[in-house]
Residue, then its C-alpha position, 0 to 999 in steps of 0.5 A: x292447950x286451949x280452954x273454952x275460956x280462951x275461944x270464948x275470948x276470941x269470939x268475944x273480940x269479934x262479936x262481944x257478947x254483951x252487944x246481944x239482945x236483950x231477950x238474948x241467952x249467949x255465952x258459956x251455956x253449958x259446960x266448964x269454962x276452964x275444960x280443956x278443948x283439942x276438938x270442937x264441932x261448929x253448927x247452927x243448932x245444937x240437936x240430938x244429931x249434933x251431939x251425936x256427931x260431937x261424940x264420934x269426933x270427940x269434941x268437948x266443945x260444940x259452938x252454936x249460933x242458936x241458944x241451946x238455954x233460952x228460957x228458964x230451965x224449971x225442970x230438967x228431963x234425961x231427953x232434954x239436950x242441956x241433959x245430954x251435953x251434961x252427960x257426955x262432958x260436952x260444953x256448948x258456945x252460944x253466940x246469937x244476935x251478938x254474931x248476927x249484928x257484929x262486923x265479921x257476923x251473919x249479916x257481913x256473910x249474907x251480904x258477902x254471900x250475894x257480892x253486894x257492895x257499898x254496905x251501910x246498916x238496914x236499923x240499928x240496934x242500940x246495944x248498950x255499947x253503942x249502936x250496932x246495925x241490924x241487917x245490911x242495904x248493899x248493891x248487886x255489882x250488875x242489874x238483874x231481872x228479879x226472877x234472875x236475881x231469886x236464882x242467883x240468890x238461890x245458887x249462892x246460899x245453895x237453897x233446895x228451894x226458895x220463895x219470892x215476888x215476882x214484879x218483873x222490875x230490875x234489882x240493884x239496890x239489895x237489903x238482907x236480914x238473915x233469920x226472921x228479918x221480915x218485921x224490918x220491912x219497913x226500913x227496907x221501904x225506907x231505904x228504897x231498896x229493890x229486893x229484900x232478902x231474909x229468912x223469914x217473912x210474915x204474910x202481911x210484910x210480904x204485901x207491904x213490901x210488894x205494895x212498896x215495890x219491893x221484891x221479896x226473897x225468902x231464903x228460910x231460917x237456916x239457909x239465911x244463917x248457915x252462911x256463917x259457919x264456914x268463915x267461923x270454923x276458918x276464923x278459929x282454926x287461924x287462931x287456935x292451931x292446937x285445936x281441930x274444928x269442924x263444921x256440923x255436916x248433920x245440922x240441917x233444917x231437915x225441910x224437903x220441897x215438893 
């Protein structure tokens, strides 16, 4: 039978979680490493909902790409979520940045998402174990019109809605960074790439990127991350067979457009 040791390895192997950032809590956040797992539910989040629908399948285990303890825990209240994974005996996963930034992570499957090929690294990270590339720089495999291109973006990451520049110029040279990439704009300048794709962008990178000739698409937080959860659900399940995994249907980011 597998433990939560053992899924923790397996992850480990693909994106270690000593490459995290330093303002990072990943790893064996909650729960007994050696407990036994026959059912695991996999979510971006780890919410009210998310437990709740780890009980009715009766995981034990809830792997998550946001950290469910990032700072210091001072008090501990009934309501709080580290309280309920406690109280029903559920452990939780949390690999974070070290997922972002690893070769199989979040950025691989955005960038896999939109086809781009020829991949190289937007920045680098120096994680202490060498350095590791913070968002991709890719190309479209044909040319698009950028409102054709925000379309295409919106289809394939199955947006309800998306914001973006429009600059009437072609896109062929594409940058992604998934979650609050937008503090790497400049890199993007520097790579001269034609469209910058990310889940979160501040006002001021939006003009600098237009002033530089870039096309903005902003695809919110969740949808530029829950992009990996499928291919690690499919990953898991290869490797431990004795093991049920399931991907969250519950963990949105409850966001409705007008």
């Amino acid at each position: 039978m597998a433990k939560v040791s053992d899924i923790f390895e397996l992850i480990d192997s693909f994106a270690p979680f000593e490459s995290a950032m330093d303002f990072d809590n990943v790893g064996i956040l909650v729960g007994d490493k050696n407990a036994e797992v026959k059912r695991c539910l996999v979510a971006l989040d780890v919410t009210n909902s998310v437990i709740n629908e780890a009980k009715l399948l009766k995981a034990t285990l809830i792997i998550s790409h946001h950290s469910v303890i990032f700072n210091a825990i001072k008090t501990l209240s009934i309501n709080s979520i580290p309280y309920a994974l406690a109280q029903n005996e559920i452990s939780v996963i949390c690999a974070h940045t070290n997922l972002d930034m690893a070769p199989f992570g979040v950025n691989t499957c955005l960038a896999k998402a939109l086809s781009l090929r020829n991949l190289k690294a937007l920045s680098y990270y120096d994680s202490g174990q060498g350095a590791l590339p913070m968002g991709l720089v890719g190309e479209l495999e044909r040319d698009f019109w950028d409102a054709d291109f925000a379309e295409f973006v919106k289809f394939r990451l199955n947006c309800a809605g998306i914001r973006y520049t429009n600059l009437n110029k072609t896109i062929r040279k594409v940058a992604v960074c998934s979650g609050a990439g937008g503090n790497l704009i400049d890199e993007a300048i520097g790579q001269n790439v034609d469209a910058f794709v990310t889940g979160e962008i501040k006002h001021h990178e939006i003009l600098s990127a237009v002033k530089n000739g870039i096309c903005v698409v902003d695809v919110g937080h969740f949808k530029s991350e829950d992009i990996v959860i499928a291919p690690l659900v499919e990953k898991l399940s290869e490797r431990f067979k004795n093991v049920e995994f399931f991907k969250s249907k519950t963990c949105t980011d409850t966001v409705e457009y007008i």
